[in-house]
Every structure is written in C-alpha cells, then in structure tokens.
ZAPADO-949607 format. One line per field, with one value per residue (C-alpha): x, y, z; residue number from 1; chain. Coordinates in Angstrom, 1 decimal, always signed. Example, Ala and Ser with C-alpha at 12.3 -4.5 7.8 and 13.67 -1.06 7.14 Angstrom:
2
u	c(+12.3, +13.7)
v	c(-4.5, -1.1)
w	c(+7.8, +7.1)
k	c(1, 2)
c	c(A, A)
This chain:
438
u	c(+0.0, +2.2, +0.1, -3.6, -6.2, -8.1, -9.8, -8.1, -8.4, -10.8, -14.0, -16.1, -20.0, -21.7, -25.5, -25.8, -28.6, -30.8, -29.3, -25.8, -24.1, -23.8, -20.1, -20.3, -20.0, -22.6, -22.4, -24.9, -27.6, -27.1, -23.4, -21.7, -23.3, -24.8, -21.9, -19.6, -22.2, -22.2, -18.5, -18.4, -21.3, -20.2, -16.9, -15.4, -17.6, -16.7, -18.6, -16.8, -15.4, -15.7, -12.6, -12.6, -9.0, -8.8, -5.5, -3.8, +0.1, +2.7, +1.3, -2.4, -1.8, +0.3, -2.1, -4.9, -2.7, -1.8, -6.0, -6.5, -4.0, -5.3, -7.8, -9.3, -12.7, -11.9, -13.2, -11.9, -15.1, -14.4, -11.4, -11.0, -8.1, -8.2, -7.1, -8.6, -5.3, -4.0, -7.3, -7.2, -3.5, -4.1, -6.5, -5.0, -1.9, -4.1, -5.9, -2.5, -1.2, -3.9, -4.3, -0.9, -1.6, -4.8, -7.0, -8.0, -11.5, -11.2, -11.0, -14.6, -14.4, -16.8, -16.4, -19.2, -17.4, -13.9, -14.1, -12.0, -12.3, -11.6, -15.0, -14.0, -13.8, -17.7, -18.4, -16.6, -18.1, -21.5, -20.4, -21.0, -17.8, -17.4, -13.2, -11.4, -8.1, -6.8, -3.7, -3.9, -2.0, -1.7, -3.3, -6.8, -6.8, -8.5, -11.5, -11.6, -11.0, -14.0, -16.5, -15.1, -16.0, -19.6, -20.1, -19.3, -16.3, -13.4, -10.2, -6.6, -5.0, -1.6, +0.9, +0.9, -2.6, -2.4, -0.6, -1.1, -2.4, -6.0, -6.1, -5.0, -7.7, -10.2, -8.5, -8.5, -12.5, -13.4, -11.2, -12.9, -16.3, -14.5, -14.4, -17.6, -18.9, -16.7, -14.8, -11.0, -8.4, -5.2, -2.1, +0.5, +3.1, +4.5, +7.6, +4.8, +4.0, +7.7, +8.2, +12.0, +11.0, +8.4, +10.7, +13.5, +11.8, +9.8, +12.9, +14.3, +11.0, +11.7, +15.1, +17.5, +19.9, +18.9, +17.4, +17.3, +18.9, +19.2, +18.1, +19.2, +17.0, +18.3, +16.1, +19.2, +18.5, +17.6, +15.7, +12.2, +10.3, +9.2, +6.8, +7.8, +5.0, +2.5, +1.3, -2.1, -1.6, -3.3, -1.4, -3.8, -3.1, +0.7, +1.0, -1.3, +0.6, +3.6, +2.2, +6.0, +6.7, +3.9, +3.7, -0.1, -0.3, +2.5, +3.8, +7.5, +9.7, +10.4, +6.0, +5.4, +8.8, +11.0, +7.6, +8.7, +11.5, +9.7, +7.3, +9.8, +11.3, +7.8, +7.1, +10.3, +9.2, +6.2, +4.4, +4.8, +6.0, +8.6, +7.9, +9.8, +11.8, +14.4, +15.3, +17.9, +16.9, +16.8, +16.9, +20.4, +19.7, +16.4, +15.8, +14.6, +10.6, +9.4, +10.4, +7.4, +8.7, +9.8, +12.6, +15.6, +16.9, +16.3, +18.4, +15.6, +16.3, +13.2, +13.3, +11.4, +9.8, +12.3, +15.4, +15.7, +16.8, +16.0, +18.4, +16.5, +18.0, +16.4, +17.8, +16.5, +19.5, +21.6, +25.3, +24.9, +25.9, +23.1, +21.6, +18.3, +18.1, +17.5, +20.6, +19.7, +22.1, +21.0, +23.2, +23.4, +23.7, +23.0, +20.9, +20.7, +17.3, +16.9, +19.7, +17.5, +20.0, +21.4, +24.7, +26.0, +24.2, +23.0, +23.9, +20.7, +19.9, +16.6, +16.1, +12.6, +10.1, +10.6, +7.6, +6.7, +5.4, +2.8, +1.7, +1.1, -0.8, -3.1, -3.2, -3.7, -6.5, -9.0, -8.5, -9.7, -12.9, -13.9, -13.3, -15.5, -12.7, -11.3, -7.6, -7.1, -4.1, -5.3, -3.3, +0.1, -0.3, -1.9, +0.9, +3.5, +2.2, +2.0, +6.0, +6.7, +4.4, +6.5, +9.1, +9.3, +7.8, +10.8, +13.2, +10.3, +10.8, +14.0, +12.5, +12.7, +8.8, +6.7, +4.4, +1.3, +2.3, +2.6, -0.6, -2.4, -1.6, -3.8, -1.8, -4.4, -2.1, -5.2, -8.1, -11.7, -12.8, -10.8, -11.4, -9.3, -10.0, -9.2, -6.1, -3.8, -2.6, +1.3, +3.8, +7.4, +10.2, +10.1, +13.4, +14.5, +14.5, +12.3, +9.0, +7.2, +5.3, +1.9)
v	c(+0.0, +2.5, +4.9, +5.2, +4.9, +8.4, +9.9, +12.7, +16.5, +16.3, +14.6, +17.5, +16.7, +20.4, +21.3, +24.9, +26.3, +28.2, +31.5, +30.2, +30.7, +27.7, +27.4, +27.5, +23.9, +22.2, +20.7, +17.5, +19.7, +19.8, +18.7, +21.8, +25.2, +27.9, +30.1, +27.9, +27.1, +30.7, +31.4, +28.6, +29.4, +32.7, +32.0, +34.8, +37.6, +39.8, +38.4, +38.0, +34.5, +34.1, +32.7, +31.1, +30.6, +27.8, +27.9, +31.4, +30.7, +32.3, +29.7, +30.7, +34.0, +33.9, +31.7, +34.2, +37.4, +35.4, +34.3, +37.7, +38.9, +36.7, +38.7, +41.6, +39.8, +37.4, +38.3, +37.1, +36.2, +34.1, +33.0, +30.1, +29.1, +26.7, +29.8, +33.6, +34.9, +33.6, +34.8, +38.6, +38.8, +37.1, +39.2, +42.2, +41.1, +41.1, +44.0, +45.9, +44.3, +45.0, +48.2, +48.8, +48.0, +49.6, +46.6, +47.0, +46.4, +42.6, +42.0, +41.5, +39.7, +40.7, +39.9, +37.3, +35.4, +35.3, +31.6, +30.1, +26.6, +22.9, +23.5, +26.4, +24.3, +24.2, +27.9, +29.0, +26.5, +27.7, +31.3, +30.5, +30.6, +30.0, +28.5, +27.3, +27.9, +24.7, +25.4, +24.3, +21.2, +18.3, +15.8, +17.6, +17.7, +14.9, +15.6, +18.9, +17.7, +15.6, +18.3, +20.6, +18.3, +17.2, +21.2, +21.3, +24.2, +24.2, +23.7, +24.7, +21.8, +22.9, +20.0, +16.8, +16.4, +13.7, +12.1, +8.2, +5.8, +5.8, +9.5, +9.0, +7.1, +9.3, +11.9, +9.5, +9.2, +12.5, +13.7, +10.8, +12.7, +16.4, +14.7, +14.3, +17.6, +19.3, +20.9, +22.3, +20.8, +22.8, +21.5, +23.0, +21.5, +24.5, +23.5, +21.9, +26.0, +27.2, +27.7, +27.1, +23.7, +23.1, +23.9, +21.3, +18.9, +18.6, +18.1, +15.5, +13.3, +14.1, +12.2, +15.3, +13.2, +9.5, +6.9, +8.6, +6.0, +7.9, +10.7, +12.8, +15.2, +17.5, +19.4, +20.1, +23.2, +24.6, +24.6, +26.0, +28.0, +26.7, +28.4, +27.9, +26.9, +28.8, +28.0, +28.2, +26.0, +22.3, +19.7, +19.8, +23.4, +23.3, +20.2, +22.4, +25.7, +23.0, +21.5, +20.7, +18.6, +16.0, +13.0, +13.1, +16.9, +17.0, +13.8, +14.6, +16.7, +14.1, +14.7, +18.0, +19.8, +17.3, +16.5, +19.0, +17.3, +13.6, +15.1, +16.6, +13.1, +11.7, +14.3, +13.7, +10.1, +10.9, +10.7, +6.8, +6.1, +4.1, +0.0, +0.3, +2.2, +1.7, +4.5, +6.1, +8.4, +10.1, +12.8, +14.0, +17.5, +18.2, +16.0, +17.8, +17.4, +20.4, +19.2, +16.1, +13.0, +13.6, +13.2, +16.1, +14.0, +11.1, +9.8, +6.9, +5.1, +4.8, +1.7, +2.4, -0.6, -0.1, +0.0, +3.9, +4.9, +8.0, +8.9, +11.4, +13.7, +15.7, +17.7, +20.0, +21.2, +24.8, +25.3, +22.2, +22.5, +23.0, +22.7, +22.4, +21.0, +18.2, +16.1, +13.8, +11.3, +9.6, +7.3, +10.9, +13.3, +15.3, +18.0, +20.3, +21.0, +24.0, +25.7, +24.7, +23.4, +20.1, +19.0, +16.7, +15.5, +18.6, +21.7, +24.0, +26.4, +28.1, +31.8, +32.0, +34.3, +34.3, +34.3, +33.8, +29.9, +30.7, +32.9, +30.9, +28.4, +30.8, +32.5, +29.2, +28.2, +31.3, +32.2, +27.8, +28.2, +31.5, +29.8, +27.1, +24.6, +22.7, +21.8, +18.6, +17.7, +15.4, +12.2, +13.4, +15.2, +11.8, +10.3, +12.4, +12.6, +8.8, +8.5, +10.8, +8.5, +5.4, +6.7, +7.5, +4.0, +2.9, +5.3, +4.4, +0.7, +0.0, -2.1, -2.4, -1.4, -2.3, +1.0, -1.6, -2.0, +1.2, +2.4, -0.8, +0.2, +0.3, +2.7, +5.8, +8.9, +10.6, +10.1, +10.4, +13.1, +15.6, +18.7, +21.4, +19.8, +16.4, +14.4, +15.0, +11.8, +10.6, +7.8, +7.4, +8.2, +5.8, +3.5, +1.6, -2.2, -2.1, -0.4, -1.9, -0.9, -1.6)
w	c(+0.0, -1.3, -2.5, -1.7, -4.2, -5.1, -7.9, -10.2, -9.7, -12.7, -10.6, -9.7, -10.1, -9.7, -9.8, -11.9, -11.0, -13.3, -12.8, -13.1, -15.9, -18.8, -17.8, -14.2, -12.6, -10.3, -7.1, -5.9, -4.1, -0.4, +0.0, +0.4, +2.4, +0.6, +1.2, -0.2, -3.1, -3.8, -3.7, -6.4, -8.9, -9.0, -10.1, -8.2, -9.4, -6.5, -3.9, -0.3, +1.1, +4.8, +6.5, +9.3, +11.9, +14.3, +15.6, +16.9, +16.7, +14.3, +11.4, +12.1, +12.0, +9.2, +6.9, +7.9, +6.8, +3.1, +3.1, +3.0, +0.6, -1.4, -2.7, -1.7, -1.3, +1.0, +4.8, +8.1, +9.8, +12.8, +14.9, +17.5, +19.8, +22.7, +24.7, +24.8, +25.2, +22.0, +20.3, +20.9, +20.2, +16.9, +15.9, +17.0, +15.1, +11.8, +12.5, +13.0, +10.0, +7.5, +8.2, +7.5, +4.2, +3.6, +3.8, +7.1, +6.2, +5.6, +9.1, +10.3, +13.5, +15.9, +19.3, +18.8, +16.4, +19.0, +20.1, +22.9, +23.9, +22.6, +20.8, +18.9, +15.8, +16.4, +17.0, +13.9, +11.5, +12.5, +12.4, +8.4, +7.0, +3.4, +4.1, +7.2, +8.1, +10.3, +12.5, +15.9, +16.8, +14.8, +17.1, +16.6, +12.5, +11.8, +14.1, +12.7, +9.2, +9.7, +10.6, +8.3, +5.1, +7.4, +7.3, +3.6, +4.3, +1.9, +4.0, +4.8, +6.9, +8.2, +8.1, +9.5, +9.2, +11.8, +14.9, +14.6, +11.4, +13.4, +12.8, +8.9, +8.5, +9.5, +7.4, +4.5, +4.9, +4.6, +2.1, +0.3, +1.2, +0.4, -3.2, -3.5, -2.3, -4.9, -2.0, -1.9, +0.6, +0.3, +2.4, +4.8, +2.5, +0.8, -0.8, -3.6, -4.1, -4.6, -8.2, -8.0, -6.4, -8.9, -11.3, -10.4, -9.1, -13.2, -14.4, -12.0, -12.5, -16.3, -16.2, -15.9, -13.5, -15.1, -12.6, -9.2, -7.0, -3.7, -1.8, +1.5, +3.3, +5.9, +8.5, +11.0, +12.8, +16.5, +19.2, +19.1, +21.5, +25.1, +27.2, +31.2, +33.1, +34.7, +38.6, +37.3, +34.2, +34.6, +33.1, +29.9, +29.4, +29.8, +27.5, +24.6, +25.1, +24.5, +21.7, +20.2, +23.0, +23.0, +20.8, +20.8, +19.8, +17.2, +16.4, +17.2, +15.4, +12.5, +11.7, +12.7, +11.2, +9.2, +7.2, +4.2, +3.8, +3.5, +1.1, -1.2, -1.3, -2.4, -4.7, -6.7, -6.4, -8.2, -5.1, -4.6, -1.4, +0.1, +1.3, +4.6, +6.8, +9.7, +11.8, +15.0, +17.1, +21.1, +23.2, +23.8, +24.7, +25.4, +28.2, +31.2, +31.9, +30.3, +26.9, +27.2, +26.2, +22.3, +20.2, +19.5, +16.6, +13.7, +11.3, +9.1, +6.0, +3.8, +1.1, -1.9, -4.1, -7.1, -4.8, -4.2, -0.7, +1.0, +4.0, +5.9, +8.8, +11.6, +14.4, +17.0, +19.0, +19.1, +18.5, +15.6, +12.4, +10.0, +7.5, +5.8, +2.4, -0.1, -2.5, -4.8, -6.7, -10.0, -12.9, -15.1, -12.1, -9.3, -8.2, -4.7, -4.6, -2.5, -4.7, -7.6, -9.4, -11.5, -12.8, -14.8, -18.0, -18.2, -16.1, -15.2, -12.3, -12.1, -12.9, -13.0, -10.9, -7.0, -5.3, -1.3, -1.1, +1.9, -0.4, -3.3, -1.4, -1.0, -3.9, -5.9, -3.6, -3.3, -7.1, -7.4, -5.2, -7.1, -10.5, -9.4, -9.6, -6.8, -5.5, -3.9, -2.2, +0.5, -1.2, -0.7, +2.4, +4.1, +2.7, +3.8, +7.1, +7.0, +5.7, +9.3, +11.5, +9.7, +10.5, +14.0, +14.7, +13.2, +15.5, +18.7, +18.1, +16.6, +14.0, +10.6, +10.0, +6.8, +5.1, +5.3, +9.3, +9.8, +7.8, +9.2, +13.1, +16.0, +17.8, +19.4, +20.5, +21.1, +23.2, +21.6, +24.6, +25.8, +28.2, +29.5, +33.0, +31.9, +32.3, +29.5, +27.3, +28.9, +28.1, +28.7, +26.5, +23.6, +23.6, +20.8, +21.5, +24.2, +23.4, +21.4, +17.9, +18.1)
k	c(1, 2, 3, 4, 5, 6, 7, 8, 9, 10, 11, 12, 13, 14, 15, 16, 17, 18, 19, 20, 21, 22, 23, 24, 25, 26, 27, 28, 29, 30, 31, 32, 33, 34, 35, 36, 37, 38, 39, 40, 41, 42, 43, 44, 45, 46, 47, 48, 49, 50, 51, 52, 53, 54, 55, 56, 57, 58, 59, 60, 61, 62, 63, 64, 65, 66, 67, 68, 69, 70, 71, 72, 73, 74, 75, 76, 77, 78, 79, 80, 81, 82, 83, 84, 85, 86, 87, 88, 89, 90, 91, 92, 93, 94, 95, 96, 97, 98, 99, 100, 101, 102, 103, 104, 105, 106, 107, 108, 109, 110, 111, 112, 113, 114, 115, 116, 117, 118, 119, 120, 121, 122, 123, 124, 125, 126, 127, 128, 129, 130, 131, 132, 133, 134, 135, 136, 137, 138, 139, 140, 141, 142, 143, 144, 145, 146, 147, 148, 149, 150, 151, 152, 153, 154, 155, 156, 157, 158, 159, 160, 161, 162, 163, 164, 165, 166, 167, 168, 169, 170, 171, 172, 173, 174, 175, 176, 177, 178, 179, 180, 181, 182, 183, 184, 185, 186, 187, 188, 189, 190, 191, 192, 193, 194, 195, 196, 197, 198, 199, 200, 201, 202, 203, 204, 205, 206, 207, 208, 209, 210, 211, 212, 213, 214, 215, 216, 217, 218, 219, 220, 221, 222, 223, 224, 225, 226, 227, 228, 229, 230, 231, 232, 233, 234, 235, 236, 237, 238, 239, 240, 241, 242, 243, 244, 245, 246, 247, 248, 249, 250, 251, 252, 253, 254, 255, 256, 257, 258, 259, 260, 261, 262, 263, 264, 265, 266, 267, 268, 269, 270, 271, 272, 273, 274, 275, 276, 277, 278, 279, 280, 281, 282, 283, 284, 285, 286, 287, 288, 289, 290, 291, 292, 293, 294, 295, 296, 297, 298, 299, 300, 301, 302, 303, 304, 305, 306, 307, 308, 309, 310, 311, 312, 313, 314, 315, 316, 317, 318, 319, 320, 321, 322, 323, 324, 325, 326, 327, 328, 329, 330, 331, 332, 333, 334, 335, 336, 337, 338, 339, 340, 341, 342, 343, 344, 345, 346, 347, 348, 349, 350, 351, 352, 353, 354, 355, 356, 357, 358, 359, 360, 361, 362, 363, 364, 365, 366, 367, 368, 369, 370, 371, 372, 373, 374, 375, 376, 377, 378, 379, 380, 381, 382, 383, 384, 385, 386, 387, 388, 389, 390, 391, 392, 393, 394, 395, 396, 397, 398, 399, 400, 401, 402, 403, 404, 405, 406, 407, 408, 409, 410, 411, 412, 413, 414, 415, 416, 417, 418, 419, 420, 421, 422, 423, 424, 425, 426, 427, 428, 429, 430, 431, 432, 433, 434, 435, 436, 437, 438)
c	c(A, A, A, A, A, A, A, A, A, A, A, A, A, A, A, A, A, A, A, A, A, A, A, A, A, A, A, A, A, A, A, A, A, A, A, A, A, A, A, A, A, A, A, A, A, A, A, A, A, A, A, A, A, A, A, A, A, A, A, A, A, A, A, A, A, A, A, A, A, A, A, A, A, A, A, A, A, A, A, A, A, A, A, A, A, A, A, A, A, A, A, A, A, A, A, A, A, A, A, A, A, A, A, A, A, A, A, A, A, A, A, A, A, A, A, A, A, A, A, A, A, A, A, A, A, A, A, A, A, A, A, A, A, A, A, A, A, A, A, A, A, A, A, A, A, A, A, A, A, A, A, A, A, A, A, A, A, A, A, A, A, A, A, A, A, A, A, A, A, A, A, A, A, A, A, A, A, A, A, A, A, A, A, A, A, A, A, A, A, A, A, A, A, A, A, A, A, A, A, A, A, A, A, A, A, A, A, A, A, A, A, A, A, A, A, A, A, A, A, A, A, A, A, A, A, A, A, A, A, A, A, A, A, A, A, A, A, A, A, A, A, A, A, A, A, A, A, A, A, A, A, A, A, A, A, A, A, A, A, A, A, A, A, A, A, A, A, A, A, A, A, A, A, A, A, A, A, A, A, A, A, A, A, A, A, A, A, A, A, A, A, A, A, A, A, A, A, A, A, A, A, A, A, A, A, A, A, A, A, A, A, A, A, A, A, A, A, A, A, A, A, A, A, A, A, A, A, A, A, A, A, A, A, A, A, A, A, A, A, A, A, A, A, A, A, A, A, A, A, A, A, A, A, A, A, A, A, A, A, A, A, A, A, A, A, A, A, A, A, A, A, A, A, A, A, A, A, A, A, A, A, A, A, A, A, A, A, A, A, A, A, A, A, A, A, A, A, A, A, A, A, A, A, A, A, A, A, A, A, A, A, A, A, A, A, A, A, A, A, A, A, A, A, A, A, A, A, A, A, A, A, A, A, A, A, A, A, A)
C-alpha cells in the first residue's frame, strides 16, 4: 500500500442552478453550504469569502494574513483558539497588520465570532464561514477535518494532518467525502507552491539526473520555542501551550517539522512512497521534563519498491551544524534541490520568478474556489504525514517497520474526549528495542 487509491483532480459533479451561468459547474444539491455554493457558482464575481481561523500561533496568524492577501474579497469572519489569550493577540496582530496596508477592512471579527475553547472548531463552522483555516496542533486535525468536510467548508490543513495511522484514516475518509462535495483541501506543504521547487523537481522526475537511486534530506536546525510553566496551568493546558513537546499533539519533530523534507522526497518520487523504513533516534539535549517526552533527533532510512533509498535527517538542537536541504544522486547526475539546481548530463539552475510559497498556497486556492474549480491535495499530504508516522515507529521501536504495518496500526495517540480539566494523554520516553510498535 504505497500509495492510496483516489480519484483525479478532474472529478467534480456540480449542480448549476438556473441563474448560473452555462459554464459555471454544479455541485450534488445539499453537499456543500450555501456560502460555499455561492462562492463557487459565482466564479469569483466579486462576492466575499468568509474565513474562518482555528488555531492562533505564528502559522495561524500567518495563513490568515496570506488568506486575506489573497484577494481583496476574502473576509476574516471568525477565529477560535483553545485559549482567549491567544485569540485577541491574533486578531490584534491582523488587524494591526492589514491596516498597514490599507485593507483594514477585511477584518470583520466581531467579538461574537472570538471563540475560545476545545469546541472552537464548532463555533466558527456555525459562524457561516465559506473556508477554514486549520492550524492548531496536529493531534486535533483529523476531528476537525471531519466536521469541516460534514459542514461542507473548503479547507486549509496545516501540516501533518495527523498524529497516529487511526487518525489517517479518518482523514482519509473525509477527504474521500471532500471529493464528492466538490470541496478544496489545500495543504500546509509549501515547498509543492515554490516555483523554483516546482521547477526542479519537473525536471528530475523528467530524467534530468537518469534513474534517481538515492536521496538525502536535511532538516538540521535549532531549538524551538518553550513556554515555562505557569502555577495556574493544569497539566492539559501546559501540555497544549507545548504543543512541540507531545507525541499526541505534534507527532514529534520528524511529523510536525521534518515533514517538508519527506514530502519533497515523495514528490520527486512521483508521489509513490517508500515500502519500509528503519530508523535512530533520542533525546540528547532536550531531556529535562518540560520538553514532554519527544525526540531532538532522527536519522531513518526509507526503502522504496524499485530499490531507491532515501536517507532522511532531523535535528533540533543549538550550536549544531546545520543545514536544511535536499541532494539527490541519479546514474546521469545530481541536483541540490533547495539551490534549484542540476549538474551533470545537463547543467541548469533556475532563474525563474521568486515568489513567497505561503503565499502561493493561497493565492492558488482562493483564485480555485472563485473559478468554481477545486484543488485537492489530500493524497500526498496523508501520505506524507503517514512516511513521518513510519518513520518514528521505526526510531520508537528500533524495528525495521513495513508501510502496510505502519498504515495498518492500531496505535491511538489521542483520546476520543478531551477537556481542558481532563487528564492529559502521557507515556514514557520511547526507547529503541524495548517499546514496542503496536
């Protein structure tokens, strides 16, 4: 199961009605809100898109700002965080921000429409928003995946769109439904929205370098943030202000971080994925209590079917060397990927337009839902996520793991009920050869 089955971006089944125009596309009736209906007949004839946040950080935030650059149309109309805190600053932020440049007037949250809670995901899909904007951690994206597509919402799902294989199932099952409502699922993987990247990455799948026989992927780099405790935190709130630090909530650094670097392998893979994987890993740095119970480091080997290896390297620790990039050797060549360029056979470095990726994502997704067309990227970024889970049940385990095992596993990170005064999901520290993949 290298690659999951899914229709082409070319299966849309819209419902015109009699004031549409001939060319606009239909939708089946009822599978998609009226909003989003309207946003889609129209085919961006001026009328506003209402964007909904869930999820306050520096990514929420920043994916709101780009929403609303976008176009000029587009509306913030509701915001949610688990925390209030994080929900005034962000909108503050924005509001600061877009009136700055003159667009203040996109920004149309009322304090009505200011959610805080674990139920936010609730309060701003009934606010009537036409697209959602998923940021919080990963742990919750399949849940809110789910009622996202149930609410018939086009969607923005940061990256890794899950923690654990039960969760990529779910996701899996209602992108499967997204299909069929005609709605958009844009990912968090931006390196598949840099045009340099696009650029080199054509030509490597067109044979620039020959057969590709090996790949390395670097993600070496610091320490991120950590926010100390606070004497009136519970454990639930200090482990979801710490997001980073929690296998449940991000998936360790190799899923929630080292992800671009997977996918780009994939991608010049043609997105088929690799068989296997076998993986080293620890904490040799981060290892007091307040850094949860993940990872600072992995160092996997994927296996792909046709006897391509991918060598994949992560690292969370300061005063490392670093690096973050992808080199990729074939029988005609080589290329350095994030220096867009290829030698050998043929020499070639890109010169094309330079453009901001978060950006693009965005840019490419509002100007689909007001054409009446429809982006789906929920294969590969599934996938991807699925290649991270792999593996760091390889590094967990020590085992030589199997994609089908990995996709196949029972293994629940996160409970099916959670409140802010309930105990918070905890394990140990994973070590290789003694816990056990499951």
């Amino acid at each position: 199961m290298t690659k999951h089955d899914s229709p082409g971006i070319g299966r849309r089944s819209f419902l015109a009605n009699a004031a549409a125009s001939a060319a606009a596309l239909s939708i089946p009736a009822g599978s998609v809100s009226a909003l989003s209906l309207a946003g889609l007949v129209h085919q961006g004839a001026g009328e506003p898109l209402k964007v909904g946040l869930v999820g306050c950080g520096g990514r929420g935030t920043g994916a709101a700002r780009q929403a609303l650059m976008a176009n000029e149309q587009n509306v913030l109309w509701a915001v949610g965080d688990a925390f209030s805190d994080r929900v005034s600053d962000a909108v503050g932020e924005l509001q600061e921000a877009l009136d700055g440049s003159q667009r203040g007037a996109q920004m149309q949250v009322s304090k009505e429409r200011m959610f805080a809670g674990l139920d936010c995901i609730d309060r701003v899909l009934d606010s009537g928003v036409d697209v959602i904007l998923l940021a919080s951690p990963p742990g919750f994206r399949p849940m809110q995946i789910e009622k996202a597509v149930k609410k018939g919402v086009h969607i923005f799902a940061e990256k890794p769109v899950a923690t654990d294989a039960p969760g990529l199932r779910r996701v899996r099952a209602a992108c499967d439904e997204a299909r069929i409502k005609g709605l958009s699922i844009v990912s968090g993987l931006c390196y598949r929205y840099h045009h340099g990247r696009r650029a080199v990455v054509q030509r490597l799948q067109d044979g620039a370098i020959g057969e590709i026989l090996a790949m390395q992927g670097n993600y070496l780099t610091g320490e991120l943030w950590l926010k100390p405790r606070q004497p009136s935190w519970t454990d639930m709130e200090n482990q979801l202000r710490n997001w980073l630090y929690h296998t449940w909530l991000s998936g360790d650094l190799i899923a929630e971080q080292h992800i671009h670097t997977l996918d780009l392998m994939a991608w010049i893979k043609q997105d088929v994925y690799p068989t296997r994987a076998y993986s080293l890993g620890g904490r040799q740095k981060r290892t007091d209590a307040d850094y949860g119970y993940v990872y600072d480091h992995f160092a996997t080997v994927y296996e792909w079917k046709d006897g391509t290896r991918g060598f994949s390297y992560c690292r969370q620790q300061n005063g490392c060397f670093r690096d973050v990039d992808e080199y990729v050797m074939g029988t005609q060549g080589q290329s350095r990927v994030f220096q867009h360029a290829i030698s050998g056979k043929t020499s070639w470095n890109y010169d094309g337009p330079q453009s901001d990726m978060y950006q693009n994502e965005h840019d490419e997704m509002f100007a689909a839902i007001r054409a009446g067309k429809r982006i789906d990227n929920s294969d590969y970024m599934i996938n991807s996520t699925m290649m991270a889970v792999l593996g760091r049940m390889a590094a967990y385990s020590g085992k030589d793991v199997t994609w089908q095992e990995a996709w196949e596993s029972k293994e629940q990170l996160v409970p099916d009920v959670l409140a802010m005064d309930s105990v918070p999901p905890t394990d140990a520290i994973a070590i290789p050869g003694v816990t056990r993949f499951r």
